[in-house]
N, C-alpha and C positions, 0 to 999 in steps of 0.2 A: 383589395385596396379600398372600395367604396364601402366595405363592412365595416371595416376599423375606422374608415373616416367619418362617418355615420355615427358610429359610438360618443364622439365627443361634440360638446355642445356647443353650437356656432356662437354663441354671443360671448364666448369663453374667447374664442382665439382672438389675439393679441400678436402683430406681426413682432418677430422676433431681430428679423436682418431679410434685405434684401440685394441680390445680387444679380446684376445681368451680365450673362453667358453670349461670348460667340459662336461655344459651338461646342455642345455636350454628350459625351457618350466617351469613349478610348477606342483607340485603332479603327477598325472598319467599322464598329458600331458608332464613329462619332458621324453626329451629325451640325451640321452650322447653319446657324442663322439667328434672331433677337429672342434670345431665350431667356425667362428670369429664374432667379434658383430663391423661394423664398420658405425662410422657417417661421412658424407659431411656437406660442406657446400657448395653451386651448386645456379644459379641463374635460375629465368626464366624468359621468350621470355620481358616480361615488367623490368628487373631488378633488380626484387626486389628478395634479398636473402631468399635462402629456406634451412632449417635443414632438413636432411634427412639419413635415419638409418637403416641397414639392418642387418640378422643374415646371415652368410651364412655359407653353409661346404661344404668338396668335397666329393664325392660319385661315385668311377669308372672315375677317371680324371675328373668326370663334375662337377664344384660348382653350388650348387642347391639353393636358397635365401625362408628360413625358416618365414624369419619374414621381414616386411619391415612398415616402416612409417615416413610421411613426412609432410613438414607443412601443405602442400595442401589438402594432402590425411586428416588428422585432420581435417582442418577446413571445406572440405564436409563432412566428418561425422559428424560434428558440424552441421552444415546447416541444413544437414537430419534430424535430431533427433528435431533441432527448428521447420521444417516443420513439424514430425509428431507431436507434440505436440502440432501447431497451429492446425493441420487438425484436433484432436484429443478434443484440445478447440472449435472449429468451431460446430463440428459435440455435441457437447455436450451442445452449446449456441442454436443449433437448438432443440433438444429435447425438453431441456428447455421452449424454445418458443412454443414447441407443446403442452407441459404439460400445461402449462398458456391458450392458443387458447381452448382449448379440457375444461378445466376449467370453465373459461368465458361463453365458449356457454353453457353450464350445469348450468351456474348462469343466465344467463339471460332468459333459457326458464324456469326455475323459478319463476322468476322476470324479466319481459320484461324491466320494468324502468332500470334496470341499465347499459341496452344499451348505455344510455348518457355517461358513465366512461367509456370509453374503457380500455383496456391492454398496460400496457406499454412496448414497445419495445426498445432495449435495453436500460434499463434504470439499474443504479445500483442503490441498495438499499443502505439508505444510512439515519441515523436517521436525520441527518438535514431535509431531504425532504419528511422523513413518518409520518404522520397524524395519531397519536394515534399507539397504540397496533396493533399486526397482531391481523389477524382475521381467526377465521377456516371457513370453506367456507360455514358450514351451518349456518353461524350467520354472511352473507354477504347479507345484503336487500342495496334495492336503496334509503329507510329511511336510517338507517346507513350511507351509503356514502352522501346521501347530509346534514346529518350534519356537518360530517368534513368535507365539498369542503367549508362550510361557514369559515373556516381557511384557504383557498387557495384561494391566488389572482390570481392565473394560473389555469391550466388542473390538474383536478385530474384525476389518471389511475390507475391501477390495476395492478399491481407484485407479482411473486408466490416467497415463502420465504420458501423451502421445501416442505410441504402441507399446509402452512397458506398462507391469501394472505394480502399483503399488498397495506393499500392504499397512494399513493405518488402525490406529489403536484408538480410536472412539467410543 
């Protein structure tokens, strides 16, 4: 909070509205007493305007600041939350890829022929580019797959579709 507030330049802020509160917070987090809720409008070090808003109250001569948020401080916790939900997607396209790896080599020491079809990496599934029906894995031969590669004029490979596997013409 003092990072982002820090960022902009105090001779910038400009009170925007002020409001006094009896008693701020919801449910068991509310608390009461002469509380002010006041917004800026304040630039920073590049010039671009920042909204910025804070609750504050005094407590023994000292004004204590309850609540504070700003457009910066918003849009890194924006930021954060798209980063953990890439890491989150990342970490989840890799498993994926394990599951498929771990699959394939279980199909092929079955069936060493269908070493020729490798896995596809990241590829989306996608019925334009799959070749018949998923398949459950034990009704995966390297018959099967070369008759539908005879419908693909590219790379047939191999994509997990849940527990089925699909074959795609990439």
């Amino acid at each position: 909070m003092t990072e982002h507030a820090a960022k902009l330049i105090p001779e910038t802020r400009e009170v925007d509205s002020i409001d006094l509160l009896e008693c701020f917070g919801q449910g068991a987090k509310e608390v009461c007493g002469e509380f002010a809720e006041i917004w800026f409008r304040s630039k920073n070090a590049q010039g671009t305007e920042i909204k910025e808003g804070m609750v504050l109250k005094q407590d023994d001569g000292v004004f204590r600041v309850y609540w504070y948020r700003s457009d910066t401080l918003f849009s890194e916790l924006a930021r954060r939350s798209e980063a953990e939900d890439a890491d989150s997607l990342r970490a989840q396209l890799v498993r994926q890829q394990q599951r498929l790896q771990a699959l394939y080599t279980q199909l092929v020491e079955r069936d060493p022929a269908i070493y020729q079809f490798p896995p596809c990496i990241d590829a989306q599934v996608r019925s334009s580019v799959m070749l018949g029906d998923l398949l459950a894995s034990d009704e995966v031969s390297a018959q099967e797959l070369e008759e539908r590669a005879q419908n693909c004029s590219l790379q047939l490979c191999l994509a997990l579709v849940g527990k089925k596997v699909a074959p795609l013409c990439l």
